[in-house]
N, C-alpha and C positions, 0 to 999 in steps of 0.2 A: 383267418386270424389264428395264431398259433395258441397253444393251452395259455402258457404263464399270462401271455396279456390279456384271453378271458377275464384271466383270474384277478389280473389287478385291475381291471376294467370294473369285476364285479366289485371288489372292495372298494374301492374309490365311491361307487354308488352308496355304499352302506351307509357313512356316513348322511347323505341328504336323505334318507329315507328315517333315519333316527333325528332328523333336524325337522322335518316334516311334522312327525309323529309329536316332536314338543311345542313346535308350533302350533299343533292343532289341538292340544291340550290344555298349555295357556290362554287361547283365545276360548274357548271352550264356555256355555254361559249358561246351555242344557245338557238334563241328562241324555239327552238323544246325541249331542255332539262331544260329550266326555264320552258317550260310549262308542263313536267314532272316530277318536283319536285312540282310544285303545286297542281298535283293530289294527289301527296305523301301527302301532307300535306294537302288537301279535306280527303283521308281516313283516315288520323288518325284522322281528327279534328271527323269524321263521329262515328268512335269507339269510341274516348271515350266519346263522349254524350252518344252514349245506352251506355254504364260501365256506366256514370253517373245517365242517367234514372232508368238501372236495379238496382243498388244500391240502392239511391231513393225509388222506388219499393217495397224494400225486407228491408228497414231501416237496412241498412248495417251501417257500423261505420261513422263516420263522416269525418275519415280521409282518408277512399276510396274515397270517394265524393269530397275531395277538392283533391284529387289527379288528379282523371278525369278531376275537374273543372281546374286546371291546366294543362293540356294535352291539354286539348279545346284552352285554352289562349294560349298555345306556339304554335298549330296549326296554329289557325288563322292568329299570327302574322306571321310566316314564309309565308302563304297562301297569304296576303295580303303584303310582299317586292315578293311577284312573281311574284300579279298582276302588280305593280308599275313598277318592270321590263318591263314584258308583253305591256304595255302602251308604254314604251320608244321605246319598241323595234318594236313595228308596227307603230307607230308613225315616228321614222326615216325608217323604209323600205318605208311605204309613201313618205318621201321626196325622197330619193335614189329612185323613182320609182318601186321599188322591190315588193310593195303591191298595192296592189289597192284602192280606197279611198270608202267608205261604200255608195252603191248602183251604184257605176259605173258599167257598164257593160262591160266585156272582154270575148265574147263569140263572139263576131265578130270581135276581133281585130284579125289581122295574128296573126298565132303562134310566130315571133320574137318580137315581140311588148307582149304579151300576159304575165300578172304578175298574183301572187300567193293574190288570194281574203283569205279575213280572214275565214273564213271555212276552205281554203284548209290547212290553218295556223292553224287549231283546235281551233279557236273561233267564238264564237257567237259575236252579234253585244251587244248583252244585258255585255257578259266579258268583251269586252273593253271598255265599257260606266261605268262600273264598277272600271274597273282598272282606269282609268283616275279620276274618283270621289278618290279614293283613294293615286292616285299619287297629285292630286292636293289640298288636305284635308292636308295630311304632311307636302305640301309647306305650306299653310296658316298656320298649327300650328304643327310644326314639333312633332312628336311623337305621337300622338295624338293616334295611331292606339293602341300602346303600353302603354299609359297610360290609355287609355280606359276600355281596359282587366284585368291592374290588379287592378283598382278603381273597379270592379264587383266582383274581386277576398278579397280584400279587406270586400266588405260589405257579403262576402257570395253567390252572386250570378250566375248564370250558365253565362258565355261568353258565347253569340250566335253570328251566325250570323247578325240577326236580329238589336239586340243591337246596334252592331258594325258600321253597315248598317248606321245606324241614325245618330249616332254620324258623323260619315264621311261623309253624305250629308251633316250634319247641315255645319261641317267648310267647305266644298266647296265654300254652298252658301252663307258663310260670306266672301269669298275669290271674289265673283262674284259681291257682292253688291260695290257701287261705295266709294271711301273713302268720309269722311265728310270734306267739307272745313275747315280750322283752324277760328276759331272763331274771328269774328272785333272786337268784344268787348273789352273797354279800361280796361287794368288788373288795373288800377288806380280807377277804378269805384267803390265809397262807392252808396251803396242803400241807401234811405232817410228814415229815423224812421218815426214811426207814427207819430209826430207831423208833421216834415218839408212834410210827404207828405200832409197832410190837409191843411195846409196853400198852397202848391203847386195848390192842387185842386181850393181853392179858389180862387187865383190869376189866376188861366186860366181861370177857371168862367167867372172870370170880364174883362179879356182881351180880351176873345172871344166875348162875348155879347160886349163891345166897338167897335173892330175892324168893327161889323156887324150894331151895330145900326148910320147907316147913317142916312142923314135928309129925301133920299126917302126911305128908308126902313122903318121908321119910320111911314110914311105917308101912307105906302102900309098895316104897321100894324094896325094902325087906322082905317083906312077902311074895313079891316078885321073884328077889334072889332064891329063895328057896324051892318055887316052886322052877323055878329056871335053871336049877343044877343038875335034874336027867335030861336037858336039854343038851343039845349035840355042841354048840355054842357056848358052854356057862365056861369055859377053860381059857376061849378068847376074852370073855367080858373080866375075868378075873383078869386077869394079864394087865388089858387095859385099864383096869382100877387102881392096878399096882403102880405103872406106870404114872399116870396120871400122880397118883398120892405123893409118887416120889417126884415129881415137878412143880406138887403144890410146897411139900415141905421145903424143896429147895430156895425158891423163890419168897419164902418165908423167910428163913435163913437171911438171904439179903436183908433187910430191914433190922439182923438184929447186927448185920457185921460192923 
């Protein structure tokens, strides 16, 4: 059999191997058989990458490729309502006692006491750290899993894992961050244009310098001055006093024009 018809040989299958995998999800009643429809749907998502790579590869049609690249996406997503199961479902054996909680120890408890640790349940601790970024990425932004896949499908590009990965950290850890208080801010608030805020400016200018120059502050400035005229700097400070006096007088001046 020549390459191309491999190749649509294999794509053709992709499909029923992702019809399988939802099949065996929906019917699905334990965690031991949600966790066998999620392998189902780890292998196909597995095949059709290589169909997609070896196409890729051999610059097969365009429309094998987005076939695969779709096989990938409906994997995934089946892949990932497994883990979400997955997470519920060790999550209440936890509570119900039934599981163990990750790093307890039951190898000394008697055997009537003694519960099913996640290994013996066919997970890793890294799967269910997984599955729970996943079940709680959904809660923060419902779909997210599913609109992910086909926003990559959309521009052309391969659904990976990897991808998907990301995206579903990011919304976890927007779900994790704390919300922001509602704003005190009066919604009645106009900002002041540039003129009213220069005048603003002004008047605090001179309200501050008021409030401050007292008759001892005044007296403690004085003696400053004096002692700050062999000072290398007293020719700047005069300058800017002068200045300043002649911006106070001016501004003065306005009010009597």
């Amino acid at each position: 059999m020549s390459f191309p018809a491999t190749l649509e040989q294999s794509a053709s299958s992709l499909p029923q191997l992702v019809d399988h995998a939802a099949a065996a999800l929906a019917n699905a009643r334990t965690a031991a058989e949600v966790l066998e429809a999620k392998e189902v749907a780890s292998f196909a998502y597995d095949a059709a990458k290589r169909a997609a790579r070896l196409a890729n590869a051999k610059h097969a049609h365009d429309e094998l490729i987005a076939a695969a690249h779709r096989a990938q996406a409906d994997s995934l997503a089946i892949e990932s309502q497994a883990k979400r199961r997955l997470a519920d479902e060790y999550d209440q054996a936890r509570i119900d006692g039934t599981a163990s909680a990750q790093g307890q120890r039951t190898d000394l408890l008697p055997d009537e006491k003694k519960v099913a640790t996640a290994a013996e349940l066919g997970l890793t601790h890294k799967e269910i750290h997984d599955a729970r970024l996943i079940r709680d990425a959904e809660k923060v932004e419902p779909g997210i899993v599913r609109r992910t896949l086909d926003e990559k499908l959309a521009r052309g590009e391969e659904p990976t894992r990897a991808a998907l990965r990301k995206m579903v950290v990011d919304a976890a850890m927007r779900g994790l961050r704390p919300q922001r208080k509602p704003s005190r801010r009066n919604p009645l608030y106009v900002p002041p244009t540039p003129e009213q805020a220069a005048w603003q400016h002004v008047t605090g200018t001179f309200r501050a310098f008021a409030e401050w120059a007292t008759d001892d502050n005044l007296a403690l400035a004085r003696e400053g001055m004096r002692e700050a005229r062999a000072g290398p700097f007293h020719r700047l400070d005069v300058k800017a006093i002068a200045q300043g006096a002649e911006c106070f007088t001016k501004i003065k001046e306005w009010f009597d024009a």
